[in-house]
C-alpha positions as CSV (number, residue, x, y, z in Angstrom):
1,X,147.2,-20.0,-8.6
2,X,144.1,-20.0,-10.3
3,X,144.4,-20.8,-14.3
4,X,141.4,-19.8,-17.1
5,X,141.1,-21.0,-20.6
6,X,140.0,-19.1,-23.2
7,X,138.4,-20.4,-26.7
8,X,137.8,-18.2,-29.4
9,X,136.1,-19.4,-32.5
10,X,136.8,-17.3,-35.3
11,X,135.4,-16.9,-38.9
12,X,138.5,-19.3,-40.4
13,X,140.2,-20.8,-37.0
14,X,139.7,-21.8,-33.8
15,X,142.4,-20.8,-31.2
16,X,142.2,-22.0,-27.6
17,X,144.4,-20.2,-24.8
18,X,145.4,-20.9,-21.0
19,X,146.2,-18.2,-18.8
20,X,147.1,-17.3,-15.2
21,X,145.1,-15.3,-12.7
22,X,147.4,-12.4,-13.5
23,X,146.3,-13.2,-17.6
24,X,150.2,-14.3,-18.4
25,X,149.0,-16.6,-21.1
26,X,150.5,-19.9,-20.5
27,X,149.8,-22.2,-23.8
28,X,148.2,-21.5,-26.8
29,X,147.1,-24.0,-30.1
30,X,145.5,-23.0,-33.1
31,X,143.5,-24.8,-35.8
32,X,142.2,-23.7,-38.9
33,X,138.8,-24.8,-40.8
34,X,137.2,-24.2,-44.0
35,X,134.7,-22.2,-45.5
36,X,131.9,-24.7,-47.5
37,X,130.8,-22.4,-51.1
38,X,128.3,-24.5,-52.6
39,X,127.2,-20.9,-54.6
40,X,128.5,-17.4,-55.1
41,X,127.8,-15.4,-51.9
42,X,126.7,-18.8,-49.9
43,X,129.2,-19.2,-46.9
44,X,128.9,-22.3,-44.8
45,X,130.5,-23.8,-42.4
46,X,130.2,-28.1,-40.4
47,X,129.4,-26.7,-37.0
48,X,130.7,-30.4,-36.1
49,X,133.9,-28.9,-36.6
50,X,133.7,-26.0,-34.2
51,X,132.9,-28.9,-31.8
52,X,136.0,-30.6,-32.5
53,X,138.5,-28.2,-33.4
54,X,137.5,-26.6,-30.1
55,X,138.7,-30.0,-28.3
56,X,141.3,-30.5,-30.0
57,X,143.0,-26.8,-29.3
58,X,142.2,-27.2,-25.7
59,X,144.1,-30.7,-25.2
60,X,147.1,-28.7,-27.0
61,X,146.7,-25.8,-24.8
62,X,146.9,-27.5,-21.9
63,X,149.9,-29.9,-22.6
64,X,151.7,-26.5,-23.7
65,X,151.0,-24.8,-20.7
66,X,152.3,-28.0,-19.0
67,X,149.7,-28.3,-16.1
68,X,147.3,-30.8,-15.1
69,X,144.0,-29.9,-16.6
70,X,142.2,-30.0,-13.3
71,X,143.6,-27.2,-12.3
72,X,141.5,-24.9,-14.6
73,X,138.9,-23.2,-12.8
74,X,136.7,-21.5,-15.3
75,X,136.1,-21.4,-19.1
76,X,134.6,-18.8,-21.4
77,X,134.2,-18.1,-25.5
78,X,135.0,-15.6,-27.7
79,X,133.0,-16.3,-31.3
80,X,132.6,-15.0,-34.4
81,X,128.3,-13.8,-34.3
82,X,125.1,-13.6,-36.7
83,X,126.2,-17.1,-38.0
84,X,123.5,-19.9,-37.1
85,X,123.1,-23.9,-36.9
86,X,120.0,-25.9,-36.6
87,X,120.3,-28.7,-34.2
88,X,118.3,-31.3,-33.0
89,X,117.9,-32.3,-29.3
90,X,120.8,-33.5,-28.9
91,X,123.1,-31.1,-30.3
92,X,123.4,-32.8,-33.3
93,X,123.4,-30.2,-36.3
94,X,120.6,-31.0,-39.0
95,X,122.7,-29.0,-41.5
96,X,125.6,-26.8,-42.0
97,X,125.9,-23.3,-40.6
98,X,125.3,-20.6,-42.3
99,X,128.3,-18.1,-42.1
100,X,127.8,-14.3,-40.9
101,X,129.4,-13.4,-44.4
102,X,126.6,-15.6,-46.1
103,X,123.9,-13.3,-48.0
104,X,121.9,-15.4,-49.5
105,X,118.8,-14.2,-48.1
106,X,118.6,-11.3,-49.8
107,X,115.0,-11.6,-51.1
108,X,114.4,-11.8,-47.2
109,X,116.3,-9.2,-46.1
110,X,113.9,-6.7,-48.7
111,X,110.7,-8.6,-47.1
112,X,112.1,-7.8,-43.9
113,X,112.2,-4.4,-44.6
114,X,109.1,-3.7,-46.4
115,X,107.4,-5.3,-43.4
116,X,109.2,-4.1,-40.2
117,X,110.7,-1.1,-41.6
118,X,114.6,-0.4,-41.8
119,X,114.1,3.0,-39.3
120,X,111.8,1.1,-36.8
121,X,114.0,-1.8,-36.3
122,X,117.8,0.2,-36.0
123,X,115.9,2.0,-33.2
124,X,115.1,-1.2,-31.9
125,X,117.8,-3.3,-32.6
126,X,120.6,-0.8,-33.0
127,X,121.1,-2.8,-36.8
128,X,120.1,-2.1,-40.0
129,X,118.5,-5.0,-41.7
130,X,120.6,-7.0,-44.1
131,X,120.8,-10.5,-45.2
132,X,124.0,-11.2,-43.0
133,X,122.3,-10.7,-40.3
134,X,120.4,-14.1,-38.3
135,X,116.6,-13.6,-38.9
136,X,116.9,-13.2,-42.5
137,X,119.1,-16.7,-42.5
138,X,116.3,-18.2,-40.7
139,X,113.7,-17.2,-43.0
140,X,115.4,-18.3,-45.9
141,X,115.6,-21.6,-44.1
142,X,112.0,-22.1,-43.4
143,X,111.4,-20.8,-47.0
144,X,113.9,-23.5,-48.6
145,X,114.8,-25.7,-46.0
146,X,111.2,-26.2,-44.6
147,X,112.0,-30.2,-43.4
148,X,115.5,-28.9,-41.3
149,X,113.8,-25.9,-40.2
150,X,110.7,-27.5,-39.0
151,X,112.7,-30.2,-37.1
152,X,115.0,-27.9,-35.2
153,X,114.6,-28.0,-31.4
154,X,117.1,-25.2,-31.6
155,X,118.7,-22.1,-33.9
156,X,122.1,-21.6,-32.4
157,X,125.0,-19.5,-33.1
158,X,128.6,-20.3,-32.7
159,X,129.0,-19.3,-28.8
160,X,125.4,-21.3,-27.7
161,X,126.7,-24.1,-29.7
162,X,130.1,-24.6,-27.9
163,X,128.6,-23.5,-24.2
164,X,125.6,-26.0,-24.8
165,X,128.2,-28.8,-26.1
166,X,130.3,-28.2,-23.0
167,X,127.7,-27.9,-20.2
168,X,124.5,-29.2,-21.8
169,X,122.7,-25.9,-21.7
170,X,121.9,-23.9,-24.8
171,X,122.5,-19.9,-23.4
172,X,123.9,-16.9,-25.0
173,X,124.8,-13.3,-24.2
174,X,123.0,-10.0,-25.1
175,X,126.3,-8.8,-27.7
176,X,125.2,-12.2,-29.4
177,X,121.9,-11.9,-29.1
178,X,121.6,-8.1,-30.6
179,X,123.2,-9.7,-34.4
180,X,119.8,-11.3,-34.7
181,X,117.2,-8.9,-35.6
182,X,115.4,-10.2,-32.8
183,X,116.8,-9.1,-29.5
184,X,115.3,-5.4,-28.0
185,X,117.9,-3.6,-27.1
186,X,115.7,-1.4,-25.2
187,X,114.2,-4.2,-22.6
188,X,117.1,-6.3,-23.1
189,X,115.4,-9.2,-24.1
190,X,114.2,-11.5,-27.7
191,X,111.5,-9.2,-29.2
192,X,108.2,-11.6,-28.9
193,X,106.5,-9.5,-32.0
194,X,108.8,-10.1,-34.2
195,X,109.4,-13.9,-33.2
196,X,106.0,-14.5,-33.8
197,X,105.1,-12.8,-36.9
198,X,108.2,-15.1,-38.4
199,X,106.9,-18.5,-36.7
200,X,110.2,-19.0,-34.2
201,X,109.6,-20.4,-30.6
202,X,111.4,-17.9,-28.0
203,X,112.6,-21.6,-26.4
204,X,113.9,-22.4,-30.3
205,X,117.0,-19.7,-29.4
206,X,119.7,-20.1,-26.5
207,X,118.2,-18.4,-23.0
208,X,119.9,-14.7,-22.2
209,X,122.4,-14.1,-19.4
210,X,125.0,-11.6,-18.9
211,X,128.2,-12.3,-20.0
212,X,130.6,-13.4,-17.8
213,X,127.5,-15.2,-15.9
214,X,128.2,-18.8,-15.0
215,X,126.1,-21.1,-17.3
216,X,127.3,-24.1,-15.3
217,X,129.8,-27.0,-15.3
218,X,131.8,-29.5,-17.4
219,X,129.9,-32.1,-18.3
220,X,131.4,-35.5,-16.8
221,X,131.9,-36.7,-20.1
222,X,133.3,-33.9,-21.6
223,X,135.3,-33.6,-18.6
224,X,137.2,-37.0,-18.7
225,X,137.6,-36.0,-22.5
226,X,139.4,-32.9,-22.2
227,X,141.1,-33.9,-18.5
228,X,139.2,-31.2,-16.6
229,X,137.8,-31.0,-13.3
230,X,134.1,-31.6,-13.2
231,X,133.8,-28.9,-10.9
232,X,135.4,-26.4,-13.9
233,X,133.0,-23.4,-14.0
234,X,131.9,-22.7,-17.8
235,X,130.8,-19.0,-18.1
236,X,129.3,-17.4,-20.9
237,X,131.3,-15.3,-23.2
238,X,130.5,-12.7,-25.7
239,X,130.9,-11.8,-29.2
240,X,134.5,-11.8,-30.6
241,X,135.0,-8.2,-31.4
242,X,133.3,-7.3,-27.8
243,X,135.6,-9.7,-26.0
244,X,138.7,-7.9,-27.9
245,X,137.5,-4.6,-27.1
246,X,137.2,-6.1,-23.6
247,X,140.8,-7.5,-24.0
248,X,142.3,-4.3,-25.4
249,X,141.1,-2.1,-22.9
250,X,138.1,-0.2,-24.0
251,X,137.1,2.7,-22.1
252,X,135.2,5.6,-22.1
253,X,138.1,7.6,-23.5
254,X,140.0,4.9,-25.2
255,X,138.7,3.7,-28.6
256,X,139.7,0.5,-30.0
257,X,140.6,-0.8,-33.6
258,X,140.7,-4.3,-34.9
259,X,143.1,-4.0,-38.1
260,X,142.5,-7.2,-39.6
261,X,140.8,-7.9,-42.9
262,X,138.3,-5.3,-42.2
263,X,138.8,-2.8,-39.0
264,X,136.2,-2.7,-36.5
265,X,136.1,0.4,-34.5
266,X,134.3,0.6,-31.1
267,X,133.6,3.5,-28.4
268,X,132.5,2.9,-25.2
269,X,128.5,4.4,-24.4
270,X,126.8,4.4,-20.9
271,X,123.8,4.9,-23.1
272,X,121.9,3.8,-26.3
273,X,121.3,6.2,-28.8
274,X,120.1,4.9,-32.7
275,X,118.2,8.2,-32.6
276,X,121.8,9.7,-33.5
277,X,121.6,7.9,-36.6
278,X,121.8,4.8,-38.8
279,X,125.6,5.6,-39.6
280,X,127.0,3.4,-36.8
281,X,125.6,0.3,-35.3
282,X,124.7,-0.7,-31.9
283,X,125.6,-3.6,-29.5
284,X,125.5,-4.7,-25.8
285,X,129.0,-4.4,-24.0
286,X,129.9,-6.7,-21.2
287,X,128.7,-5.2,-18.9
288,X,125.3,-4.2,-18.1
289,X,124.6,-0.7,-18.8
290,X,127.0,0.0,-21.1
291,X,126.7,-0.4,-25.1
292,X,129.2,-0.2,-27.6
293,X,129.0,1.6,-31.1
294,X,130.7,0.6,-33.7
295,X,131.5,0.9,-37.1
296,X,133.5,-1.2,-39.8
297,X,136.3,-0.2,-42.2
298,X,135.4,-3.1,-44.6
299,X,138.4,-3.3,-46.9
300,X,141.8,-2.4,-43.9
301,X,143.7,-4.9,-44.4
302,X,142.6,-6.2,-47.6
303,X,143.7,-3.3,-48.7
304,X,146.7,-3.7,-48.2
305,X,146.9,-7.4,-48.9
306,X,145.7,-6.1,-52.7
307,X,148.2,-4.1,-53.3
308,X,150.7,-6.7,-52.3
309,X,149.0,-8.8,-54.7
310,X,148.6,-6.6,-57.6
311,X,151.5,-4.8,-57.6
312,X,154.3,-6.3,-55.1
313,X,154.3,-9.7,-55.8
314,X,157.4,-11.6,-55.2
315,X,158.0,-9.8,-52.2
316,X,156.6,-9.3,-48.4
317,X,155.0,-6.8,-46.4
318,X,158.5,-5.3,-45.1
319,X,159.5,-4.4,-48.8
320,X,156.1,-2.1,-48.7
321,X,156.7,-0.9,-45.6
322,X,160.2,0.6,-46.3
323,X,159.1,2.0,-49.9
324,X,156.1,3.5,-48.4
325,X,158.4,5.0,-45.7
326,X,160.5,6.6,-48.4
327,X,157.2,8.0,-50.1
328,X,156.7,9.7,-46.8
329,X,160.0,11.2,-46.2
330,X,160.0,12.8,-50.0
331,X,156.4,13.8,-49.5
332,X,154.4,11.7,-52.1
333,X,150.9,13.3,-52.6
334,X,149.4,10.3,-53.6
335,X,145.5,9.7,-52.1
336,X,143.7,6.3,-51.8
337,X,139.7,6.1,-50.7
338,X,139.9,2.6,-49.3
339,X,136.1,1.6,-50.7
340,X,137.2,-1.7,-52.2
341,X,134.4,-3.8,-50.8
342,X,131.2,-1.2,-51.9
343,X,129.8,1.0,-49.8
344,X,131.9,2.8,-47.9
345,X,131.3,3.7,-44.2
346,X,130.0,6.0,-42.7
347,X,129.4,7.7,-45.5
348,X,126.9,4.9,-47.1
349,X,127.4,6.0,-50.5
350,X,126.2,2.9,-52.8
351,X,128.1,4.0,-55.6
352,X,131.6,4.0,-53.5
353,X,134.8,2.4,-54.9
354,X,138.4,2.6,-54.2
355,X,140.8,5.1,-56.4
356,X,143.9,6.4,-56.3
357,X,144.3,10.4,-57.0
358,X,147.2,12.4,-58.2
359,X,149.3,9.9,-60.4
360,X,151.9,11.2,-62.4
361,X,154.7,9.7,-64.4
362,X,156.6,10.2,-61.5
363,X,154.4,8.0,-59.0
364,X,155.9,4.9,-57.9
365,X,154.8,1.8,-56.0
366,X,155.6,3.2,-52.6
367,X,153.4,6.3,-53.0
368,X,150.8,4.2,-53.9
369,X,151.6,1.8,-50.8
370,X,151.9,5.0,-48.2
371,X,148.5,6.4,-49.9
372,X,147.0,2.4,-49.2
373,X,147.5,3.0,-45.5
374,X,146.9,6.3,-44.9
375,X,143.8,5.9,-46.6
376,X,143.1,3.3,-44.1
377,X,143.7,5.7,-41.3
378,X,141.8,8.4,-42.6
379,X,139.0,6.2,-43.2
380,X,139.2,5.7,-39.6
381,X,139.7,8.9,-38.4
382,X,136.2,9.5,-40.5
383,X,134.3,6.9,-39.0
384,X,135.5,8.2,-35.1
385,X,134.5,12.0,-36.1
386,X,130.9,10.5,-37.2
387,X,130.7,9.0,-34.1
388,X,131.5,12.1,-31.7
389,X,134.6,10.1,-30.7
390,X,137.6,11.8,-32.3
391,X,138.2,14.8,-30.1
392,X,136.9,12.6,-27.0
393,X,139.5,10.1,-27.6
394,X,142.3,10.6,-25.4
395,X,144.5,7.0,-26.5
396,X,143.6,4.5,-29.1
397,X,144.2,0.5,-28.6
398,X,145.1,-1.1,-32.1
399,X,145.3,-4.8,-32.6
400,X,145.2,-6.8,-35.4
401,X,147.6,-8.2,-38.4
402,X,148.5,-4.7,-39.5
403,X,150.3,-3.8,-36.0
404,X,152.8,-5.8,-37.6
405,X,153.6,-2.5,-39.5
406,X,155.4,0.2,-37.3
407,X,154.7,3.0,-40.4
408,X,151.0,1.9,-40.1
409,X,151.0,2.2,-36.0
410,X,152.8,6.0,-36.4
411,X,150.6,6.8,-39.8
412,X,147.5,6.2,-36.8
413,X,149.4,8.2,-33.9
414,X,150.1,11.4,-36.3
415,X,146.8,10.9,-38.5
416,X,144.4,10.8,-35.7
417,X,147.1,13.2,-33.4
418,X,146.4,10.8,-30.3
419,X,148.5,7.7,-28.5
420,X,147.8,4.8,-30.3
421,X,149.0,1.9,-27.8
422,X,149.8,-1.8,-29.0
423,X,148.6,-4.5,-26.5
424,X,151.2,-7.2,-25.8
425,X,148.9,-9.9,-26.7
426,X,147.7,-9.6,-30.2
427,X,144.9,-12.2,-29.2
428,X,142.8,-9.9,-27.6
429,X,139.7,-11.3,-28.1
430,X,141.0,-15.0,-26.2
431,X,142.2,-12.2,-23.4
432,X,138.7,-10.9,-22.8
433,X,137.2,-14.3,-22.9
434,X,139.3,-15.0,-20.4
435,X,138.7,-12.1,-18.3
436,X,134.9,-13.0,-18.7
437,X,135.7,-16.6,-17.3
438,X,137.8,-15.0,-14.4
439,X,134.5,-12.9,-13.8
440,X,132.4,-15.8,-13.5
441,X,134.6,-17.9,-11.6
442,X,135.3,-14.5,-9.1
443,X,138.8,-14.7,-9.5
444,X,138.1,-10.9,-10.8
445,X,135.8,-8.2,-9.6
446,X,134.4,-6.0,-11.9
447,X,135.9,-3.0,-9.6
448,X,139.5,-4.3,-10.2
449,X,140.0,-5.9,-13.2
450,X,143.7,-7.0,-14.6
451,X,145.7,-4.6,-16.2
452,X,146.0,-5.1,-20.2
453,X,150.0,-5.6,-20.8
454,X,150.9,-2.7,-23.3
455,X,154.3,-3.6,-25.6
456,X,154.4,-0.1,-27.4
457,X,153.4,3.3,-27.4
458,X,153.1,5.6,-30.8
459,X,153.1,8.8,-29.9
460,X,152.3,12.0,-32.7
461,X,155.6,12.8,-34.1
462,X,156.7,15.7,-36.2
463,X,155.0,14.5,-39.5
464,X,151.7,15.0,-37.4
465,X,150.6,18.8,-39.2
466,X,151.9,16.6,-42.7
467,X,149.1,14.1,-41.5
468,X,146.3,16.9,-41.2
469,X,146.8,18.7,-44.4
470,X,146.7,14.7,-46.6
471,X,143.3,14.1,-44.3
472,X,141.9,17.6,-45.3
473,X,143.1,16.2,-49.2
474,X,141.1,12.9,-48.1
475,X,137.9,14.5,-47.5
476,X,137.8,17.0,-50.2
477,X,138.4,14.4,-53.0
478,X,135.6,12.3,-51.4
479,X,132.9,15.0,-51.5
480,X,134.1,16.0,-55.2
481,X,133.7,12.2,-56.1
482,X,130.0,11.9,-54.3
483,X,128.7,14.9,-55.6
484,X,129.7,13.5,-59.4
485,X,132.3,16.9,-60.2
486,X,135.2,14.7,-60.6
487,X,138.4,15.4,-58.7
């Protein structure tokens, strides 16, 4: 019996997971951490942290699982991406990170543009240039931070940081790599133009190898530390929503969803194409040759957590589920565009904010709830038809806080008029980091990987035709709001 652990960093937590060689997850522990706001839209976080919370979640892991530590043959890590630490030569961090959800450089993001141009560098890069993103950070740095930015041996994000504290070698993978603005997509390596016109040493960012490539073993010390074997195999991971994709099951006709806070959707590409348009983005699977494209429902389950807020306090999510459900049965005509964080994808309209349509005296809380989700899900279904997926898509894996919702898991199978299949494991991103560090150790071939443990299956039911004619109701109030004739 071969056993794997799994870390995945997230944006708000660390979680750390054991698993067998068939992926029966063995022992979990989970940590939470802080988000440092010196200023509005500044997001930091102490990278020292990651470090430790990371240790600390294995120990747990491990004692949970009840096995001797030694026995784990291969590690790997799942991380949030785009956020970015300077760190000295010994790992030590010379300030705090700056968060993936931090847009302070905003002044660089518009140089950024003006100089490389937004068109030139998606078909590059497969992103559009905004401050979130890591070269932007790193300009602001060297624009205000000149002392910590001049003294950095290296800029790493979250996944180089952990690999390079756990074998002593600063690497990353290419899904990492492409949230920087400065990885080709097309060569599949950093872009040396762009590094430097901006002043950064190719040797300044973690070296490139495949994901699920060994980047070596334990150190001795962190070893004894953790009660691993020094012959423990640590191989490199991916980006979080890559490794759930990975975990969930992703294939060329299987789409999957992340329903959490925002909802990332992905579909599976043997090629790269940003010639089809800046509507989705790009990113490197797993595995070479294949790409992923993706797009981001930015307010999913925030939605859903603001109505709660707003309007159902004092209660819980299973009051709005069963009011909503009532909405549906007596067919509420409610809609809801789910823009509630700006812009709303794919459509990119700058102007774009949420609303609900078709109130009357009659309207009560749980058409407004049903119209919340189903907005979600049409928003969805949107963002898969802009992408050439919807009518390619033969099952759909969702994950994610809102599963929690069997209305929301049958408003997907009946909206979209697919399977929409629930993994066992929630945790899918610790699952494909897992399956990355079973890779690397060979206790998996890429030919026959594990099969992903499935707990439900929604299948269309009879409200499906119900479903079409509230999308069609969707989309028409959209294009009546965008053109500016009013609904």
């Amino acid at each position: 019996m071969a056993y794997l652990m799994a870390i995945d960093l997230g944006t708000t937590g660390c979680r750390s997971m054991v698993f067998d060689d068939s992926l029966r997850l063995l022992g979990a522990d989970y940590i939470e951490y802080g988000l440092i706001t010196p200023k509005p839209n500044w997001y930091e976080q102490d990278a020292t942290l990651w470090w430790e919370i990371a240790c600390r979640t294995m120990q747990a892991a491990i004692a949970k699982a009840e096995i001797d530590g030694k026995q784990i043959v291969s590690i790997s890590v799942s991380s949030q991406g785009i956020s970015v630490v300077p760190v000295d030569q010994n790992l030590q961090p010379l300030s705090n990170a700056l968060s993936w959800m931090d847009t302070r450089a905003e002044e660089e993001e518009r140089l950024l543009i003006a100089e490389l141009g937004q068109e030139k560098t998606f078909l590059r890069t497969g992103k559009r240039i905004a401050a979130t993103y890591t070269l932007p950070k790193l300009l602001w740095m060297q624009a205000h931070q000149p002392t910590i930015f001049y003294a950095a041996d290296r800029f790493l994000m979250p996944l180089d940081f952990l690999t390079a504290k756990l074998t002593g070698r600063a690497v990353t993978d290419p899904s990492m790599a492409s949230g920087t603005l400065l990885y080709n997509m097309r060569v599949g390596c950093w872009h040396q133009p762009t590094l430097q016109k901006y002043g950064i040493a190719e040797d300044q960012l973690a070296q490139i190898l495949p994901s699920g490539s060994a980047a070596g073993t334990v150190l001795p010390d962190v070893a004894k530390k953790l009660g691993l074997s020094c012959d423990c195999i640590v191989c490199v991971g991916a980006q979080d929503q890559r490794c759930a994709s990975l975990g969930a099951g992703l294939a060329p006709d299987v789409v999957t969803v992340s329903l959490g806070t925002a909802a990332a959707v992905c579909k599976l590409s043997n090629r790269f194409a940003p010639e089809d348009g800046m509507h989705v983005g790009w990113s490197p699977y797993v595995f070479s040759g294949e790409w992923v494209s993706e797009s981001v429902a930015g307010a999913a389950g925030a939605s859903l957590r603001w109505l709660r807020d707003s309007i159902y306090r004092e209660t819980n999510y299973d009051a709005i589920n069963r009011e909503a459900q009532c909405a549906r049965e007596k067919g509420s005509d409610v809609t809801f565009l789910p823009y509630l964080c700006g812009p709303g994808f794919p459509r990119f309209d700058p102007a774009s904010t949420g609303c609900f349509h078709e109130i009357t005296m009659a309207t009560e809380r749980g058409d407004l709830a049903l119209a919340v989700m189903r907005g979600v899900v049409y928003q969805i279904r949107e963002i898969l038809e802009s992408m050439d997926a919807h009518s390619e898509t033969k099952r759909l894996v969702l994950f994610g806080g809102g599963v929690k919702s069997t209305l929301w898991r049958q408003l997907f199978a009946d909206g979209l008029g697919i399977p929409v299949s629930i993994p066992e494991n929630a945790e899918t991103a610790g699952v494909g980091a897992a399956i990355l560090a079973g890779l690397g150790a060979g206790v998996f071939r890429r030919e026959q990987l594990p099969q992903i443990a499935i707990s439900q299956v929604c299948l269309p039911s009879e409200f499906s035709k119900e479903e079409e004619r509230q999308y069609l109701r969707f989309r028409a109030l959209e294009q009546k709001l965008e053109s500016g004739h009013g609904a």
